[in-house]
C-alpha positions as CSV (number, residue, x, y, z in Angstrom):
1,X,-77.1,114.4,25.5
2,X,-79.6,111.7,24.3
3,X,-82.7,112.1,26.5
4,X,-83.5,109.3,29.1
5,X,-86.4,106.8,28.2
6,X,-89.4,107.4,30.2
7,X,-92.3,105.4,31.2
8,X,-95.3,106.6,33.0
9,X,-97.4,104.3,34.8
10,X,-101.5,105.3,35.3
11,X,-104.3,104.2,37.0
12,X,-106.6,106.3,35.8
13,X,-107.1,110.0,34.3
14,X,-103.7,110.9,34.0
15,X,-103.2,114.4,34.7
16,X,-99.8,114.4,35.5
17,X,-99.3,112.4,32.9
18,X,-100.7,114.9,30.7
19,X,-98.4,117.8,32.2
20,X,-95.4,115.5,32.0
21,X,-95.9,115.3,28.2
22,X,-96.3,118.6,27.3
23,X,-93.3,119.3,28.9
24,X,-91.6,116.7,27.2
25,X,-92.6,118.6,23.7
26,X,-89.6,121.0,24.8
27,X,-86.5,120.7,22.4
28,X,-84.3,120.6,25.5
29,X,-86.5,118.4,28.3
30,X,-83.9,115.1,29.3
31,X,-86.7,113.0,29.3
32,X,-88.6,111.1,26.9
33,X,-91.4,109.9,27.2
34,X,-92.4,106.4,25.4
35,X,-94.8,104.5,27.1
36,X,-97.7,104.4,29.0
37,X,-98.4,101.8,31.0
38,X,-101.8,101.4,33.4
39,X,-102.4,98.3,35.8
40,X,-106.5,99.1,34.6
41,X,-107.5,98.0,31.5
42,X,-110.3,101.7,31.4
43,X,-107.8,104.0,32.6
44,X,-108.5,107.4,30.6
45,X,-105.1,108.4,30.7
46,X,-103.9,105.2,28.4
47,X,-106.2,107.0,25.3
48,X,-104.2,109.9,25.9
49,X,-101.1,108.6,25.9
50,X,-102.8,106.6,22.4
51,X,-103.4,109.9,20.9
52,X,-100.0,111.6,21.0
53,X,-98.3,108.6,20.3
54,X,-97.1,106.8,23.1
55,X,-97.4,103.3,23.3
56,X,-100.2,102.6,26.2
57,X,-100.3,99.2,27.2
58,X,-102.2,97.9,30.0
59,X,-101.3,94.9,32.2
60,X,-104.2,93.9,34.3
61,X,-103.5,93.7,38.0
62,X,-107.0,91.6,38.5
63,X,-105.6,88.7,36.5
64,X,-102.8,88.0,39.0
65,X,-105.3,87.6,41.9
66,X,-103.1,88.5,45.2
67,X,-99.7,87.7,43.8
68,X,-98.2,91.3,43.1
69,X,-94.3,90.0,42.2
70,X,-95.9,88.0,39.5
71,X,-97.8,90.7,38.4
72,X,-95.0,92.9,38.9
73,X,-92.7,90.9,36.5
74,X,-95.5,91.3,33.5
75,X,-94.7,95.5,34.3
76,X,-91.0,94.6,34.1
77,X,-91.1,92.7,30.7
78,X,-93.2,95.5,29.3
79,X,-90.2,98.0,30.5
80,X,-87.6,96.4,29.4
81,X,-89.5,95.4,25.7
82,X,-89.5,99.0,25.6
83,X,-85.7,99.9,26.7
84,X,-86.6,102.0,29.9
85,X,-84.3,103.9,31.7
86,X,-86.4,105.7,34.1
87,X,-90.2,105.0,35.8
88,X,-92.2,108.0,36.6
89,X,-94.9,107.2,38.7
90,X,-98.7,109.2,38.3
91,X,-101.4,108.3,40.4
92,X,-100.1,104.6,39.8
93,X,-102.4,103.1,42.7
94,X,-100.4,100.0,43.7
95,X,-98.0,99.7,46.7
96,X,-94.9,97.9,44.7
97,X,-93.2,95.1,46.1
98,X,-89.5,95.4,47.5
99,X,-88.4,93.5,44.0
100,X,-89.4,95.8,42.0
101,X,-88.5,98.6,43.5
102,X,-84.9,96.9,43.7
103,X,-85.0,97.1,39.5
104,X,-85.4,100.8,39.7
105,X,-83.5,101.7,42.6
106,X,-82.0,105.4,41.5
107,X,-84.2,105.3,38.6
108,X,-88.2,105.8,39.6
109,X,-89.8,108.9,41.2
110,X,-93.3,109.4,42.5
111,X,-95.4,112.3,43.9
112,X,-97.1,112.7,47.0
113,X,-100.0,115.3,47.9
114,X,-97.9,116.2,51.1
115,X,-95.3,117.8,52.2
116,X,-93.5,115.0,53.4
117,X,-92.3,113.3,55.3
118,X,-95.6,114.6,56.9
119,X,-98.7,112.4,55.8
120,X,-97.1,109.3,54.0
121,X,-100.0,107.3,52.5
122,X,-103.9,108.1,52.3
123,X,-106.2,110.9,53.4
124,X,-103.4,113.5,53.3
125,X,-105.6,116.2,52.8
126,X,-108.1,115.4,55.5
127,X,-105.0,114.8,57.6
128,X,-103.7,118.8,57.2
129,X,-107.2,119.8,58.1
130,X,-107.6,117.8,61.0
131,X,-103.9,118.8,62.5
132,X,-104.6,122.4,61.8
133,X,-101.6,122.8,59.1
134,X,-101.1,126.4,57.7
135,X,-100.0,124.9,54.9
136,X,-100.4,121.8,52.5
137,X,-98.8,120.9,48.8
138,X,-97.1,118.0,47.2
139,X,-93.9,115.9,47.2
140,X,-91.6,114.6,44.3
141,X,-89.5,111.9,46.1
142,X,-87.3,108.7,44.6
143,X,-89.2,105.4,45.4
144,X,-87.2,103.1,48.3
145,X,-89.2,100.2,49.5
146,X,-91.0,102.4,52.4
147,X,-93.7,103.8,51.1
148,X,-93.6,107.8,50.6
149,X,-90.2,107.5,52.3
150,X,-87.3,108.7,49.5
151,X,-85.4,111.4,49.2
152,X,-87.4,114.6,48.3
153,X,-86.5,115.7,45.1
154,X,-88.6,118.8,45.1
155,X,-92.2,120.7,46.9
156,X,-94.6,123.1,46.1
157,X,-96.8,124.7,49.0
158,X,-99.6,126.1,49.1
159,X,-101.3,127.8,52.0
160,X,-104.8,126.2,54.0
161,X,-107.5,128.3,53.8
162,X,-110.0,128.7,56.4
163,X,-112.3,127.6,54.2
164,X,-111.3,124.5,53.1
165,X,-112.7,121.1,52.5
166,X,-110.5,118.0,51.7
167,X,-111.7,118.4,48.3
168,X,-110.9,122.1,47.8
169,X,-107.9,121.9,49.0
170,X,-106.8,118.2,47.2
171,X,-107.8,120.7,43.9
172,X,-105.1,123.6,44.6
173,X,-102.7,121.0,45.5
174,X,-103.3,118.9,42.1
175,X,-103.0,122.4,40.1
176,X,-99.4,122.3,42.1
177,X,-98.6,119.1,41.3
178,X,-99.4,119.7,37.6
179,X,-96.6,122.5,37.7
180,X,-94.1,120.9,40.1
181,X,-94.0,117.1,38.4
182,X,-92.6,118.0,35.0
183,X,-89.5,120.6,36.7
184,X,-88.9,117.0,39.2
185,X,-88.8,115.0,36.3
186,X,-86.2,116.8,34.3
187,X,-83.7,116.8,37.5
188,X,-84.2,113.2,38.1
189,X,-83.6,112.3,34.6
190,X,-80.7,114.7,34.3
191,X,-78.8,112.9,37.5
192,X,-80.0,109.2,36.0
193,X,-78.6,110.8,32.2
194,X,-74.7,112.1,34.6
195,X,-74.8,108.1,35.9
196,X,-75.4,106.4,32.6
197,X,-76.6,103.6,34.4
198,X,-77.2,100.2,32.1
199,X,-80.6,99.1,31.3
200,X,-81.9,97.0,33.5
201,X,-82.7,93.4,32.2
């Protein structure tokens, strides 16, 4: 089967990103990946995504002041320009507006550095201290208009040390998420390849 068209959208370094496309260099992966789009005109990840290939386009969030759906639709044209059949989000950081997460209803996936649905939004790693958690990782999950409330597609744990700081534990999480991302990826685009959904216009 032909492999589902994949755009990744940044804000910044682009790990993920970066895990997500060396995957992609498989023969067999049902994903690939065309485009890289950032909402941050300096986002490191967008010279990556430069250097193997990708397009990398930037759409500037600052330029639409405080309206997000118009901003929003300048992300959509770029999508469907580029014949996009599935959004992966990496540390995209912008909470998307109901319409358009109604374009990619069944067809866009983020991760989360919780296990959820413990921790939805900010300071998750500060949050498993505080509660005294034996355990912390990272969730890949469909996006629904609730933030960090879809369906789990897939976790990874890892245990809390004693030790721990926010910051040591947000790095042994990340090394998770660089492992767990690409395997969530290829299911989700294997159940979007079974639907054969039409391009959205």
């Amino acid at each position: 089967m032909t492999p589902v068209r994949l755009a990744i959208l940044i804000s910044g370094r682009g790990t993920n990103m970066e895990a997500i496309l060396h995957a992609a260099e498989a023969d067999d992966y049902p994903a690939k990946p065309v485009l890289v789009l950032s909402n941050r005109l300096d986002a490191k990840g967008l010279e990556t995504a430069a250097r193997a290939g990708l397009s990398a386009v930037s759409v500037d969030h600052k330029a639409y002041g405080k309206d997000r759906e118009t901003f929003e639709r300048a992300l959509q044209s770029v999508l469907v320009e580029h014949q996009i059949e599935m959004v992966v989000l990496a540390g995209f950081m912008r909470i998307l507006t109901p319409w358009f997460v109604r374009q990619w209803t069944g067809r866009m996936i983020n991760i989360h550095p919780s296990l959820l649905p413990k921790y939805p939004g900010l300071q998750t790693h500060q949050r498993a201290l505080d509660a005294g958690d034996d355990e912390a990782g990272c969730s890949v999950h469909w996006v629904t208009e609730g933030v960090d409330e879809g369906s789990v597609i897939a976790q990874a744990r890892v245990p809390v040390l004693a030790s721990d700081s926010a910051e040591s534990l947000a790095a042994r999480v990340l090394a998770e998420e660089h492992k767990l991302y690409p395997k969530a990826v290829a299911l989700a685009a294997e159940q979007i390849r079974s639907k054969k959904k039409p391009l959205p216009v």
